[in-house]
N, C-alpha and C positions, 0 to 999 in steps of 0.2 A: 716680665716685670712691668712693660708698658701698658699691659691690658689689666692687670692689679689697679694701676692707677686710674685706670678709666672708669672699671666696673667700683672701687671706691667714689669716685667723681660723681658717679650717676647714682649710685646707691642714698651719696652726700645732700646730694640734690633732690631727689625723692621725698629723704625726711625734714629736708626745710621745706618742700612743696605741702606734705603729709603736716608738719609742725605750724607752717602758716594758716593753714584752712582751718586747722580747729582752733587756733587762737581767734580767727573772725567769725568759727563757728560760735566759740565764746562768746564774744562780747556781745551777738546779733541776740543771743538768748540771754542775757544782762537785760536788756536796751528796756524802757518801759512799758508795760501792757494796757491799756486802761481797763478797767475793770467793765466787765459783761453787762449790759444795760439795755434800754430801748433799740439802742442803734443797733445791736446786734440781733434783736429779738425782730425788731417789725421787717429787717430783711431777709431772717431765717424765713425758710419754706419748712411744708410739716413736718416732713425728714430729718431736718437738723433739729428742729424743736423735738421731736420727740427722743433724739439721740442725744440732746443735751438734758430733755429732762431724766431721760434712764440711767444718763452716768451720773450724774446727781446724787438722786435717789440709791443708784448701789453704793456712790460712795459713803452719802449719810447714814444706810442701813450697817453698815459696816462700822462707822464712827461710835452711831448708838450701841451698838452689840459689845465692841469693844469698852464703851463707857458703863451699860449694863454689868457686864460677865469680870471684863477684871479688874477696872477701877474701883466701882460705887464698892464692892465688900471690900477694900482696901483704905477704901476714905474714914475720915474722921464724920462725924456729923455737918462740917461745914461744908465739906469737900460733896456728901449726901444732898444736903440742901440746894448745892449748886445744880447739880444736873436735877433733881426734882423740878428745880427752878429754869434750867435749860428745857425738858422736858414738856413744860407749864406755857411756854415762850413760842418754843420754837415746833408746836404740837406735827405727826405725822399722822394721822387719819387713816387707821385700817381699811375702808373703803374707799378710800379715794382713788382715782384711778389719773393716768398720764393725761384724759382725754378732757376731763374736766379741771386739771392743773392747767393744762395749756388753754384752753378755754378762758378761764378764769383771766391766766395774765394778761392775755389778749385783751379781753374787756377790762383788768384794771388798765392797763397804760392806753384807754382810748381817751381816759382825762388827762388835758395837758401836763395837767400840775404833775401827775406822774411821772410822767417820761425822764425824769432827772433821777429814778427810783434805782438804784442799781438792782440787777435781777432777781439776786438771794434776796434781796429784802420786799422784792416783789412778789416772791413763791412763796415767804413766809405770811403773809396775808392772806392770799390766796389761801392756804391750807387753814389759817384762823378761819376763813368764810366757811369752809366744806367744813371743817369741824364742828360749824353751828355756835361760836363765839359771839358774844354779845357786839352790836352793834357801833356801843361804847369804844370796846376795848381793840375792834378791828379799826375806829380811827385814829386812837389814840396810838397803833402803831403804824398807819399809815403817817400820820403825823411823824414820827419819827425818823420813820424809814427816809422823808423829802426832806427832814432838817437834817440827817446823819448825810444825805445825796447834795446837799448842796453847799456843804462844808468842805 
């Protein structure tokens, strides 16, 4: 009867040891992120750069395809208009490749005024440049990308 009590004891104590970890594992994955930017980008090496831009890009392709395939013939026309209008915006360039993506961001955030750009908002330029968008319209969202980065 006295080893019941013990092997309970110990059992008892396992799952508060077990109970407490994931409650700190919790919170620690709560706690704030800041969002992926300069800081992160100018000390990446190629490695990470290129592993951040592939999972990216596979998750976008998969965003779009699901936006494609089973949203848009589900939508109303507004619902239409939107991803046209996402599409218009946020363009992915059949030829682009990871080399000239990374490339690119590198040399946007070599202007200071950049470096406050958070990085999506810095890839999406970058792809207006490779897509051959008008000069206009690549400021008029860099513009935006450093008022939306400094708010």
């Amino acid at each position: 009867m006295k080893r019941n009590r013990i092997k309970s004891l110990v059992l008892l104590l396992i799952g508060a040891l077990l109970g407490a970890s994931l409650v700190a594992r919790l919170n620690a994955a709560q706690e704030y992120r800041p969002l992926t930017g300069y800081a992160f980008w100018s000390k990446a090496d190629g490695n990470l750069k290129f592993a951040y831009l592939i999972g990216y890009s596979d998750a976008e392709q998969i965003y779009r395809f699901a936006l494609d395939r089973g949203a848009k013939p589900l939508c109303a026309e507004a619902g239409k208009s939107w991803i046209e209008d996402f599409d218009q915006k946020i363009p992915m360039p059949k030829s682009m490749t990871i080399r000239q993506l990374t490339e690119g961001i590198d040399e946007f955030y070599k202007d200071w005024r950049n470096q406050s750009v958070q990085l999506h908002l810095a890839q999406n330029i970058v792809r207006l440049q490779i897509a051959g968008r008008s000069q206009a319209e690549i400021e008029e969202a860099t513009k935006r990308a450093r008022t939306a980065s400094s708010e």
